[in-house]
Short mmCIF file of the C-alpha atoms (twelve columns), coordinates in Angstrom:
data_MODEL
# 
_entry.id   MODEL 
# 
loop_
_atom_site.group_PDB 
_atom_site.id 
_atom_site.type_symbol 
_atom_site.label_atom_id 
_atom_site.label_alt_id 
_atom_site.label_comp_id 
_atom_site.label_asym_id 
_atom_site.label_seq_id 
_atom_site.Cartn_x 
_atom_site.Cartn_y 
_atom_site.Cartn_z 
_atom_site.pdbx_PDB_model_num 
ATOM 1   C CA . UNK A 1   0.000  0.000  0.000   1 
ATOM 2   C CA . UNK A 2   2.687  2.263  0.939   1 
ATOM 3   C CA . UNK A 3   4.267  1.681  -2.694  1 
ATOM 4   C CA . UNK A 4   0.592  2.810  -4.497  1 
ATOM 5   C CA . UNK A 5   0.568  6.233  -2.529  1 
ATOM 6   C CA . UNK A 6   4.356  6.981  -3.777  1 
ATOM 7   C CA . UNK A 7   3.736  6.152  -7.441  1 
ATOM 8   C CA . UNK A 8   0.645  8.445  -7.091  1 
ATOM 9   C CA . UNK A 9   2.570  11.068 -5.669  1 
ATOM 10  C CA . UNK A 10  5.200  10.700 -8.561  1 
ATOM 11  C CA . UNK A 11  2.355  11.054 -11.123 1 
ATOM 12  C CA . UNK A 12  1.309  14.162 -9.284  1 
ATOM 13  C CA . UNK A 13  4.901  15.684 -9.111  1 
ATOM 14  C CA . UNK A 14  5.435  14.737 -13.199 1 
ATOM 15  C CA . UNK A 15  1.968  16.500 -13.712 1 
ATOM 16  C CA . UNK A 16  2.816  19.665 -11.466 1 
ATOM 17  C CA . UNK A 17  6.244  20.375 -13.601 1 
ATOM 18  C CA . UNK A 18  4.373  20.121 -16.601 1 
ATOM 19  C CA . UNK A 19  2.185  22.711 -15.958 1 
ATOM 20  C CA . UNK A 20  4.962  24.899 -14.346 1 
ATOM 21  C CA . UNK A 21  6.969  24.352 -17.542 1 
ATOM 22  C CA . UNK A 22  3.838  25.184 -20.344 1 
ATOM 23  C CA . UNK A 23  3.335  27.885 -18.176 1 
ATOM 24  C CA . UNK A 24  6.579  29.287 -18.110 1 
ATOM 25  C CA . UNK A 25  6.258  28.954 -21.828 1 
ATOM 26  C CA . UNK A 26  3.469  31.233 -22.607 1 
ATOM 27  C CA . UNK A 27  4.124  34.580 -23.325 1 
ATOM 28  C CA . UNK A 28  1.429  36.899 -21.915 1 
ATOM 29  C CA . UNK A 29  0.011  39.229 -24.457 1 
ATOM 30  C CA . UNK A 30  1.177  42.658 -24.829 1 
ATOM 31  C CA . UNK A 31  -0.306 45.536 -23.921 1 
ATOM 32  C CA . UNK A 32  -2.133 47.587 -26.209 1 
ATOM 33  C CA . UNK A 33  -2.665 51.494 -25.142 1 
ATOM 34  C CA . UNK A 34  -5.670 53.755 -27.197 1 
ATOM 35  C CA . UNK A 35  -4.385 56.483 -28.543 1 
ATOM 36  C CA . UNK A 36  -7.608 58.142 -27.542 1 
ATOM 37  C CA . UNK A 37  -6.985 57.518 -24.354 1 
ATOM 38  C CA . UNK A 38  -3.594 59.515 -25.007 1 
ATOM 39  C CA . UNK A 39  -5.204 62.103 -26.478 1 
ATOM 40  C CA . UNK A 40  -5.997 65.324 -24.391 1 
ATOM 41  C CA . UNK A 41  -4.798 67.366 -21.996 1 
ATOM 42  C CA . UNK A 42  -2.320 66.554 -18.645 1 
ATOM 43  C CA . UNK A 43  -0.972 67.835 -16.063 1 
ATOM 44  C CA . UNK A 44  1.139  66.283 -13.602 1 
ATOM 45  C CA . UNK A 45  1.903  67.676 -9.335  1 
ATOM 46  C CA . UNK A 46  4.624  69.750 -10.175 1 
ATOM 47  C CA . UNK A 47  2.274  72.292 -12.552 1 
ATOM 48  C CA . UNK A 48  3.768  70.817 -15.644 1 
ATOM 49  C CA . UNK A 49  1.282  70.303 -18.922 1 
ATOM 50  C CA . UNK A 50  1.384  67.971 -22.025 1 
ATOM 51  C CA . UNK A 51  -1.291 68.187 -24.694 1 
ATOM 52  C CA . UNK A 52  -1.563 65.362 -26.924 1 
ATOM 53  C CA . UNK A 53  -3.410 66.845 -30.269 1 
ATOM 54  C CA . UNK A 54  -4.964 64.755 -33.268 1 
ATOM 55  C CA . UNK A 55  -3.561 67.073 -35.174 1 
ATOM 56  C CA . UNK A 56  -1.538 64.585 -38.206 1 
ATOM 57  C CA . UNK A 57  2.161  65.703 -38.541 1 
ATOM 58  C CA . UNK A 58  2.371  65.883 -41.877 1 
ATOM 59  C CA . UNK A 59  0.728  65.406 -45.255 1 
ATOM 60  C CA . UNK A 60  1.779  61.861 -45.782 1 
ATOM 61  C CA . UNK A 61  -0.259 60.402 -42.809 1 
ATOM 62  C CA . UNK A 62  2.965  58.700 -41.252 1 
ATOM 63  C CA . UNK A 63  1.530  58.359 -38.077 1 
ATOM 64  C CA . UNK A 64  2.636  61.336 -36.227 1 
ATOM 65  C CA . UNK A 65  0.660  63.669 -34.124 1 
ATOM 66  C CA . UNK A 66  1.692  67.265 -33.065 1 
ATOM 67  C CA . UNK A 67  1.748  67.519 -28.831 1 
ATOM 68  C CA . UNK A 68  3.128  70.133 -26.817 1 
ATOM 69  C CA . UNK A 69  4.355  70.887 -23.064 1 
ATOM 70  C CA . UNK A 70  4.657  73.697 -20.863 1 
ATOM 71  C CA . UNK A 71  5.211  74.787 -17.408 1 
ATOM 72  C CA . UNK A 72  3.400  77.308 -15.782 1 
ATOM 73  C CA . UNK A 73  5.317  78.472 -13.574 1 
ATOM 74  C CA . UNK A 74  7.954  79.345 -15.947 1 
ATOM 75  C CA . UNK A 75  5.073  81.930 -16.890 1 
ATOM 76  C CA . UNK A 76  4.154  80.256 -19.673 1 
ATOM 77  C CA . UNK A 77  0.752  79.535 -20.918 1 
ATOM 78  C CA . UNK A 78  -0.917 77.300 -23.783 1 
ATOM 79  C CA . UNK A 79  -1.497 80.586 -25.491 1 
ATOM 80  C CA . UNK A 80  1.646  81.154 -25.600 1 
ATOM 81  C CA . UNK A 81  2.987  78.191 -27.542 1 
ATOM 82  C CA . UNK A 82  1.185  78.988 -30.666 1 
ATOM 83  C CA . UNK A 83  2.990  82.659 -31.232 1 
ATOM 84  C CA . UNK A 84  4.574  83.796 -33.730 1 
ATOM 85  C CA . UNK A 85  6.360  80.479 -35.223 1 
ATOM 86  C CA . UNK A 86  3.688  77.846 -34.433 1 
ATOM 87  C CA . UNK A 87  4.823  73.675 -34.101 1 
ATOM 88  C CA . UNK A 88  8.564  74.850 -33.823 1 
ATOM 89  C CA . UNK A 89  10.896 75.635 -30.499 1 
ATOM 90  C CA . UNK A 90  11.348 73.785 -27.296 1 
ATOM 91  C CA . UNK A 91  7.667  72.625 -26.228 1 
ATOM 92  C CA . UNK A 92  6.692  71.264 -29.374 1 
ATOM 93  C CA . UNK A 93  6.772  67.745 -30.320 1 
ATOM 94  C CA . UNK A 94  5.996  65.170 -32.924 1 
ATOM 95  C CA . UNK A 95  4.399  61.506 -31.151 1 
ATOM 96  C CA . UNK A 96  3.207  58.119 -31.963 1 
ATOM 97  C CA . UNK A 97  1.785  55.261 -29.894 1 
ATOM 98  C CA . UNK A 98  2.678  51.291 -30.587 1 
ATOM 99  C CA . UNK A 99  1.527  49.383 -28.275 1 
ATOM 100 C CA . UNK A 100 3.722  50.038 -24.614 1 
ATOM 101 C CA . UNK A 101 5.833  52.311 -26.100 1 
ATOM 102 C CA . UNK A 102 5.109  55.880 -27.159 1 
ATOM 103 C CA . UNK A 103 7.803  57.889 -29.250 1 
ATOM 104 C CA . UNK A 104 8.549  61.510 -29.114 1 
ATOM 105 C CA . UNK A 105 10.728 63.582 -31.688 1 
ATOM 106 C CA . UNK A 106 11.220 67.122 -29.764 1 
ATOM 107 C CA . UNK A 107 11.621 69.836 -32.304 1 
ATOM 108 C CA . UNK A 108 14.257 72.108 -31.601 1 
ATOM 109 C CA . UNK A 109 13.968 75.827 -32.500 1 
ATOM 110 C CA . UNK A 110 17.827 76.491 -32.294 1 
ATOM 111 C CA . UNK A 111 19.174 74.735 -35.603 1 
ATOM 112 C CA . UNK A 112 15.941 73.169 -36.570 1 
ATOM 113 C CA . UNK A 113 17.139 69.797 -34.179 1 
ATOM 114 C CA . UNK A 114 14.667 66.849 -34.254 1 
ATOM 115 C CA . UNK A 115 15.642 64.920 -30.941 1 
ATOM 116 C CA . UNK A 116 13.784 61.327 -30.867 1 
ATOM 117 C CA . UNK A 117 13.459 59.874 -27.010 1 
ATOM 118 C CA . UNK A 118 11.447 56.955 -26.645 1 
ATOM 119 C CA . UNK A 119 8.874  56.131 -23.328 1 
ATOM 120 C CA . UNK A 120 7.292  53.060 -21.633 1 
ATOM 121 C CA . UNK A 121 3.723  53.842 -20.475 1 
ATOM 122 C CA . UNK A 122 2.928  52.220 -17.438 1 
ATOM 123 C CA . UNK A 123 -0.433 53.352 -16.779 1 
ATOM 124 C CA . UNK A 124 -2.949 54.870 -19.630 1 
ATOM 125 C CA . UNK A 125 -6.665 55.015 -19.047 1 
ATOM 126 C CA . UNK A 126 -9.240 57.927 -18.975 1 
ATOM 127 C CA . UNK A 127 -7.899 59.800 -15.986 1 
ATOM 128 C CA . UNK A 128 -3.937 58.774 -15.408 1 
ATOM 129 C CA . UNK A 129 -1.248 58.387 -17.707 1 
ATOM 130 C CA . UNK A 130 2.580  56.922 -15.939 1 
ATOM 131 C CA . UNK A 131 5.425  56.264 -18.077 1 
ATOM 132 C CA . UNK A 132 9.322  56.534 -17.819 1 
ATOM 133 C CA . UNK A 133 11.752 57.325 -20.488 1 
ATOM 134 C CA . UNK A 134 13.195 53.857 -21.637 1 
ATOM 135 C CA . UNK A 135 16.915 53.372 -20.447 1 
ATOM 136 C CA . UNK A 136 16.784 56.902 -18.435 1 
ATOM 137 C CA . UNK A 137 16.959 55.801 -14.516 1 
ATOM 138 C CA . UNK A 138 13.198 54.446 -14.813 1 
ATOM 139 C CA . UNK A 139 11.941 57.401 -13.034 1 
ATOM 140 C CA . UNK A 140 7.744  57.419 -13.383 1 
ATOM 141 C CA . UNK A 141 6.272  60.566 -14.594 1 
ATOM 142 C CA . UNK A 142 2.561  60.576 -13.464 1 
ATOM 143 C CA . UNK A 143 -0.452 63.195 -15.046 1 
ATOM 144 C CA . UNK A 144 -3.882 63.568 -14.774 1 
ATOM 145 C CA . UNK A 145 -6.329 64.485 -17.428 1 
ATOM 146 C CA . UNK A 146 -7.698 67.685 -17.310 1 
# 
Protein backbone atom coordinates (compact mmCIF):
# COMPACT_ATOMS: atom_id res chain seq x y z
CA UNK A 1 0.00 0.00 0.00
CA UNK A 2 2.69 2.26 0.94
CA UNK A 3 4.27 1.68 -2.69
CA UNK A 4 0.59 2.81 -4.50
CA UNK A 5 0.57 6.23 -2.53
CA UNK A 6 4.36 6.98 -3.78
CA UNK A 7 3.74 6.15 -7.44
CA UNK A 8 0.65 8.45 -7.09
CA UNK A 9 2.57 11.07 -5.67
CA UNK A 10 5.20 10.70 -8.56
CA UNK A 11 2.36 11.05 -11.12
CA UNK A 12 1.31 14.16 -9.28
CA UNK A 13 4.90 15.68 -9.11
CA UNK A 14 5.44 14.74 -13.20
CA UNK A 15 1.97 16.50 -13.71
CA UNK A 16 2.82 19.67 -11.47
CA UNK A 17 6.24 20.37 -13.60
CA UNK A 18 4.37 20.12 -16.60
CA UNK A 19 2.18 22.71 -15.96
CA UNK A 20 4.96 24.90 -14.35
CA UNK A 21 6.97 24.35 -17.54
CA UNK A 22 3.84 25.18 -20.34
CA UNK A 23 3.33 27.88 -18.18
CA UNK A 24 6.58 29.29 -18.11
CA UNK A 25 6.26 28.95 -21.83
CA UNK A 26 3.47 31.23 -22.61
CA UNK A 27 4.12 34.58 -23.33
CA UNK A 28 1.43 36.90 -21.92
CA UNK A 29 0.01 39.23 -24.46
CA UNK A 30 1.18 42.66 -24.83
CA UNK A 31 -0.31 45.54 -23.92
CA UNK A 32 -2.13 47.59 -26.21
CA UNK A 33 -2.67 51.49 -25.14
CA UNK A 34 -5.67 53.76 -27.20
CA UNK A 35 -4.39 56.48 -28.54
CA UNK A 36 -7.61 58.14 -27.54
CA UNK A 37 -6.99 57.52 -24.35
CA UNK A 38 -3.59 59.51 -25.01
CA UNK A 39 -5.20 62.10 -26.48
CA UNK A 40 -6.00 65.32 -24.39
CA UNK A 41 -4.80 67.37 -22.00
CA UNK A 42 -2.32 66.55 -18.65
CA UNK A 43 -0.97 67.83 -16.06
CA UNK A 44 1.14 66.28 -13.60
CA UNK A 45 1.90 67.68 -9.33
CA UNK A 46 4.62 69.75 -10.18
CA UNK A 47 2.27 72.29 -12.55
CA UNK A 48 3.77 70.82 -15.64
CA UNK A 49 1.28 70.30 -18.92
CA UNK A 50 1.38 67.97 -22.03
CA UNK A 51 -1.29 68.19 -24.69
CA UNK A 52 -1.56 65.36 -26.92
CA UNK A 53 -3.41 66.85 -30.27
CA UNK A 54 -4.96 64.75 -33.27
CA UNK A 55 -3.56 67.07 -35.17
CA UNK A 56 -1.54 64.59 -38.21
CA UNK A 57 2.16 65.70 -38.54
CA UNK A 58 2.37 65.88 -41.88
CA UNK A 59 0.73 65.41 -45.26
CA UNK A 60 1.78 61.86 -45.78
CA UNK A 61 -0.26 60.40 -42.81
CA UNK A 62 2.96 58.70 -41.25
CA UNK A 63 1.53 58.36 -38.08
CA UNK A 64 2.64 61.34 -36.23
CA UNK A 65 0.66 63.67 -34.12
CA UNK A 66 1.69 67.26 -33.07
CA UNK A 67 1.75 67.52 -28.83
CA UNK A 68 3.13 70.13 -26.82
CA UNK A 69 4.35 70.89 -23.06
CA UNK A 70 4.66 73.70 -20.86
CA UNK A 71 5.21 74.79 -17.41
CA UNK A 72 3.40 77.31 -15.78
CA UNK A 73 5.32 78.47 -13.57
CA UNK A 74 7.95 79.34 -15.95
CA UNK A 75 5.07 81.93 -16.89
CA UNK A 76 4.15 80.26 -19.67
CA UNK A 77 0.75 79.53 -20.92
CA UNK A 78 -0.92 77.30 -23.78
CA UNK A 79 -1.50 80.59 -25.49
CA UNK A 80 1.65 81.15 -25.60
CA UNK A 81 2.99 78.19 -27.54
CA UNK A 82 1.19 78.99 -30.67
CA UNK A 83 2.99 82.66 -31.23
CA UNK A 84 4.57 83.80 -33.73
CA UNK A 85 6.36 80.48 -35.22
CA UNK A 86 3.69 77.85 -34.43
CA UNK A 87 4.82 73.68 -34.10
CA UNK A 88 8.56 74.85 -33.82
CA UNK A 89 10.90 75.64 -30.50
CA UNK A 90 11.35 73.79 -27.30
CA UNK A 91 7.67 72.63 -26.23
CA UNK A 92 6.69 71.26 -29.37
CA UNK A 93 6.77 67.74 -30.32
CA UNK A 94 6.00 65.17 -32.92
CA UNK A 95 4.40 61.51 -31.15
CA UNK A 96 3.21 58.12 -31.96
CA UNK A 97 1.78 55.26 -29.89
CA UNK A 98 2.68 51.29 -30.59
CA UNK A 99 1.53 49.38 -28.27
CA UNK A 100 3.72 50.04 -24.61
CA UNK A 101 5.83 52.31 -26.10
CA UNK A 102 5.11 55.88 -27.16
CA UNK A 103 7.80 57.89 -29.25
CA UNK A 104 8.55 61.51 -29.11
CA UNK A 105 10.73 63.58 -31.69
CA UNK A 106 11.22 67.12 -29.76
CA UNK A 107 11.62 69.84 -32.30
CA UNK A 108 14.26 72.11 -31.60
CA UNK A 109 13.97 75.83 -32.50
CA UNK A 110 17.83 76.49 -32.29
CA UNK A 111 19.17 74.73 -35.60
CA UNK A 112 15.94 73.17 -36.57
CA UNK A 113 17.14 69.80 -34.18
CA UNK A 114 14.67 66.85 -34.25
CA UNK A 115 15.64 64.92 -30.94
CA UNK A 116 13.78 61.33 -30.87
CA UNK A 117 13.46 59.87 -27.01
CA UNK A 118 11.45 56.96 -26.65
CA UNK A 119 8.87 56.13 -23.33
CA UNK A 120 7.29 53.06 -21.63
CA UNK A 121 3.72 53.84 -20.48
CA UNK A 122 2.93 52.22 -17.44
CA UNK A 123 -0.43 53.35 -16.78
CA UNK A 124 -2.95 54.87 -19.63
CA UNK A 125 -6.67 55.01 -19.05
CA UNK A 126 -9.24 57.93 -18.98
CA UNK A 127 -7.90 59.80 -15.99
CA UNK A 128 -3.94 58.77 -15.41
CA UNK A 129 -1.25 58.39 -17.71
CA UNK A 130 2.58 56.92 -15.94
CA UNK A 131 5.42 56.26 -18.08
CA UNK A 132 9.32 56.53 -17.82
CA UNK A 133 11.75 57.32 -20.49
CA UNK A 134 13.19 53.86 -21.64
CA UNK A 135 16.92 53.37 -20.45
CA UNK A 136 16.78 56.90 -18.44
CA UNK A 137 16.96 55.80 -14.52
CA UNK A 138 13.20 54.45 -14.81
CA UNK A 139 11.94 57.40 -13.03
CA UNK A 140 7.74 57.42 -13.38
CA UNK A 141 6.27 60.57 -14.59
CA UNK A 142 2.56 60.58 -13.46
CA UNK A 143 -0.45 63.19 -15.05
CA UNK A 144 -3.88 63.57 -14.77
CA UNK A 145 -6.33 64.48 -17.43
CA UNK A 146 -7.70 67.69 -17.31
Amino acid sequence: MNFRFKILDFRFLIVALIGIAFSACNPSEPIEYSLSDLQGLWKNTAGNYMRFTTESADSLKTGYLWGYEWDESDEIEEADLFKPDMYHGNSWFIYSLEGQKWYQTNTMSIGRGLIPETYVITILNSSTFEYYKEGYKNEKQTYTKQ
